[in-house]
Structure formats: structure tokens, C-alpha cells
C-alpha positions in Angstrom: 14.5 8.9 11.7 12.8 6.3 9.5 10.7 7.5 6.8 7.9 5.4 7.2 5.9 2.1 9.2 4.0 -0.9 8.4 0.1 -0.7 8.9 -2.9 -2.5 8.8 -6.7 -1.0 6.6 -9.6 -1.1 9.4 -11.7 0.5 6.9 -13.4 4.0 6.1 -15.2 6.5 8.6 -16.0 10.0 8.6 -14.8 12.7 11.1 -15.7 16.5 11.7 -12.3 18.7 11.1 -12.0 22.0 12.7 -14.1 23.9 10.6 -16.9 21.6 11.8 -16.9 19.9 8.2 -17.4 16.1 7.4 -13.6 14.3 6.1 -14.0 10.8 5.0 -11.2 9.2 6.2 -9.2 5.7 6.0 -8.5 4.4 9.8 -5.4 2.8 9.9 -3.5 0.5 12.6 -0.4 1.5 12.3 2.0 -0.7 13.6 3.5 -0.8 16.7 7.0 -1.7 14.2 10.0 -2.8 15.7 13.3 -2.6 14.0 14.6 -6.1 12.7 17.8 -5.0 10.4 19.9 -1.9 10.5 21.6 -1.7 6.9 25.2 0.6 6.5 27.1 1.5 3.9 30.0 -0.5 4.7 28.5 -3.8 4.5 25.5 -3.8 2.7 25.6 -0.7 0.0 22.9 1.4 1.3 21.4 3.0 4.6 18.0 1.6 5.4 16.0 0.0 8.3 14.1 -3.5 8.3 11.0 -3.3 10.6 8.3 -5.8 11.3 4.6 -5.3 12.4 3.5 -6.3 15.8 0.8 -8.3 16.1 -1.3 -9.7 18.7 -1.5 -12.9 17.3 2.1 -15.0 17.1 3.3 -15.7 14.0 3.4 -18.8 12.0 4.7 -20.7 8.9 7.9 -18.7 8.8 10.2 -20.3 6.5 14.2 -21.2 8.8 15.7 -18.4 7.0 12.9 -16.1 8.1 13.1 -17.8 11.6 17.0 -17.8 11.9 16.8 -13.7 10.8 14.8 -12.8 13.5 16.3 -15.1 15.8 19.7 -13.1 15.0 18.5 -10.2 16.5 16.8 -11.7 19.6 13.4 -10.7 17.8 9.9 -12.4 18.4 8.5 -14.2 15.3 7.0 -12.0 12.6 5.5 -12.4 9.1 5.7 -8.8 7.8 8.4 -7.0 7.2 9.4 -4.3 5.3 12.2 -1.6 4.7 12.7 1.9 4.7 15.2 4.9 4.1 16.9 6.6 7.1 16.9 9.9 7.1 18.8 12.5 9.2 21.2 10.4 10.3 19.6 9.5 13.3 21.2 6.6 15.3 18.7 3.5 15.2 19.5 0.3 16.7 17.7 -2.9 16.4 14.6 -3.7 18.7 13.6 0.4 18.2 9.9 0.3 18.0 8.6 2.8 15.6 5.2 4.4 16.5 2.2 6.1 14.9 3.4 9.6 16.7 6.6 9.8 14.1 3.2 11.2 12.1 1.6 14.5 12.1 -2.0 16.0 11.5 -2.0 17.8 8.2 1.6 16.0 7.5 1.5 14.2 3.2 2.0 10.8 3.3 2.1 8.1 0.3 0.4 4.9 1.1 1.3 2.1 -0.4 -1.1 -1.2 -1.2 -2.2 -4.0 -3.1 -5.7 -2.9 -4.7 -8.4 -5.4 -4.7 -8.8 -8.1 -7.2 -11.3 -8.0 -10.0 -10.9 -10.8 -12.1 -10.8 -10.9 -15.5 -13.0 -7.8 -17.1 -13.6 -6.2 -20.4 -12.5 -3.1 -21.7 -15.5 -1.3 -20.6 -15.0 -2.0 -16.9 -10.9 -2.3 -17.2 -10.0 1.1 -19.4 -13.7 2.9 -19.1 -14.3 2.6 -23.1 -17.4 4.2 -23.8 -18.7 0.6 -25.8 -21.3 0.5 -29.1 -25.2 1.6 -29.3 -27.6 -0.8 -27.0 -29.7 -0.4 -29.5 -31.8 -3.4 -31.1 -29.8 -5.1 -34.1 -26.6 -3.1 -32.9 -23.8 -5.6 -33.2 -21.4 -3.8 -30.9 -22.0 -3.4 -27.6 -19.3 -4.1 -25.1 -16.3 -4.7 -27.5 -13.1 -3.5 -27.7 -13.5 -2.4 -31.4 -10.6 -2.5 -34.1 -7.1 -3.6 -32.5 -4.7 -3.1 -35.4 -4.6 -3.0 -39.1 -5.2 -5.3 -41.4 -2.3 -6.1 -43.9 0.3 -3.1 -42.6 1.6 -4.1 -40.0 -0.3 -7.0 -39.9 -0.1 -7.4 -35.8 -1.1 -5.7 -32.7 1.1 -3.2 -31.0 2.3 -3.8 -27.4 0.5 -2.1 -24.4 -3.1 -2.1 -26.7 -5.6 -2.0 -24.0 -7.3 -5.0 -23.9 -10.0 -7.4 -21.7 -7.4 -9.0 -19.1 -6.7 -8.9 -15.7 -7.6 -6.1 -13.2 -7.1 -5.4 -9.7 -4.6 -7.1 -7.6 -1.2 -5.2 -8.4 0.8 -2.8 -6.0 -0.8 1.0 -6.1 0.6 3.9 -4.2 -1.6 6.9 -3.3 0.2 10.3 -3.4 -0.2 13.6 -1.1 -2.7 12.0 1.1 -3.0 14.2 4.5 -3.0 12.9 8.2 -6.4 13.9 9.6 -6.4 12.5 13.3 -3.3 10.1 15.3 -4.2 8.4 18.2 -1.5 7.4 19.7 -3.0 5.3 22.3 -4.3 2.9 19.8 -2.1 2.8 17.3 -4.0 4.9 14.8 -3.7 7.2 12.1 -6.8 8.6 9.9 -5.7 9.4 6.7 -7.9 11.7 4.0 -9.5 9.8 1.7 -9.2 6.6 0.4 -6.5 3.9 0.6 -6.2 0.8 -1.8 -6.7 -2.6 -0.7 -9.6 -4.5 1.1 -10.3 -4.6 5.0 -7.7 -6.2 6.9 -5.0 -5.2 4.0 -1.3 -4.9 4.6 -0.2 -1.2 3.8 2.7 1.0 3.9 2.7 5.0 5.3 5.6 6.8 4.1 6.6 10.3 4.6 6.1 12.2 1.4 
């Protein structure tokens, strides 16, 4: 069995659960997959599978190598692609699809995203520092404060938390519980939220 698929972020809802209580939930379109790549021990170190989402518009702009791959294993075109563990043993040949049922309701999963970009912020907004009195004639307001000393050692340590970049980097939710599948649509409804924007590229694995 492979340990996880390739899926899409429609965006947030809320359901009733069976107590009759309102769950937000993320909807996500997960897949259909297909199987691209079968890696073995023998040849390539490790057992994994490659799979890439299907989509219902073709794909385009794919580099030869990515176009000779596919065309290898008398697959369609297809941008994404990822890999994932085998587990069990289970036999898995290429052009498998893998589904949204390989999911259960109330099963863990780790989803797996790139969180939205932010720009460049201040400490304030980046680490949550609590910032100076807004007081009148206050000189510190949103500043980072003192970032090292001033003769000994005469620099500023590594990993200081500083204004800089936020957002945009690869974030993986833990212990995040199936709500709903529907199989006929591809979808699974996940607890809570899920990083990334609308339309995001995101990965379910079995926790």
C-alpha cells in the first residue's frame, strides 16, 4: 500500500459530525494519482512509489527529461509528482491509480504544504515580540531591541530572531483527522486547517 497521495486545497467549510456539532474542516481534492515509478532495492536503494496528480487540464511546459520519464511508462503528461514509502509489501505496478478511499474517517494524517508568503516583516509580526510602550515620546515601539553585546563578543549569534522573510517555506501539519471522504469526487475533509493558499499543491500522508 502507498502511504500517502498528491492533493489539491479547495478551501475551508464547516460540517455537523455525529454528535450534531460544527467541525471546520479543509476540503481537499485528492488526486485521482497514478503510479509513474516503482523504486526496488536492487536497483535503486530504497522501496518507494512515484505518483502524479491527474488533472483535467493537460499538462504543459514539461522539460524532455520530464517528458521522456513519463513517456517511459506509457504515462499521459503530468506536472506533479511526488514519492512515497510502500508499505506492506503490497505489489504495485505502474499505471495503479491511487484514490481518496486508501483514507479513513477519524484516520491521522500529516499534510504537507508550502504556507503562504508574507513578505518581508518585523519581529513583531514574524516571532510575536511583545514591542515597546505606544506611548507619546516613547522611542521604541516595534523594534527588535538589543541583538548582542557590545565589546564581548562583539557580534551577533546565529539563529537571533530577526525582521526577515516569512511565509513561503514547506510546513507539515501533524495528527490532523479525516472528517468526511467522498469518494465520488475525489474528496477528503480534513479537521482543521491546512497551510497553503486556495488552489495549493499538498501532500496527505498516513500518520
Amino acid at each position: 500500500m502507498i502511504k500517502g497521495l498528491i492533493a489539491k486545497k479547495i478551501g475551508m467549510t464547516q460540517v455537523y459530525n455525529e454528535e450534531g456539532r460544527v467541525v471546520p474542516v479543509t476540503v481537499l481534492e485528492a488526486g485521482p494519482c497514478v503510479v509513474t515509478q516503482v523504486k526496488n532495492l536492487e536497483k535503486d536503494g530504497y522501496v518507494a512509489a512515484q505518483i502524479g496528480l491527474v488533472e483535467n487540464k493537460p499538462a504543459k511546459r514539461l522539460s524532455k527529461a520530464e517528458t521522456g520519464h513519463l513517456s517511459k511508462s506509457g504515462i499521459a503528461p503530468l506536472r506533479h509528482l511526488r514519492e512515497f514509502k510502500i508499505v506492506d509489501g503490497q505489489e504495485i505496478n505502474v499505471g495503479d491509480q491511487v484514490l481518496a478511499t486508501m483514507f479513513e474517517v477519524k484516520e491521522k494524517v500529516l499534510v504537507t504544504g508550502r504556507s503562504k508568503g508574507k513578505g518581508f516583516q518585523g519581529v513583531i509580526r514574524r516571532h510575536g515580540f511583545g514591542g515597546g510602550r505606544m506611548s507619546h515620546g516613547s522611542n521604541f515601539h516595534r523594534a527588535p531591541g538589543s541583538i548582542g553585546q557590545c565589546a564581548t563578543p562583539s557580534r551577533v549569534f546565529p539563529g537571533k530572531k530577526m525582521p526577515g522573510h516569512m511565509g513561503d517555506r514547506r510546513v507539515t501539519v501533524k495528527g490532523l483527522e479525516i472528517v468526511r471522504v467522498i469518494e465520488d469526487k475525489n474528496l477528503i475533509l480534513v479537521k482543521g486547517a491546512v497551510p497553503g493558499s486556495k488552489g495549493g499543491l499538498v501532500t496527505i500522508r498516513k500518520g
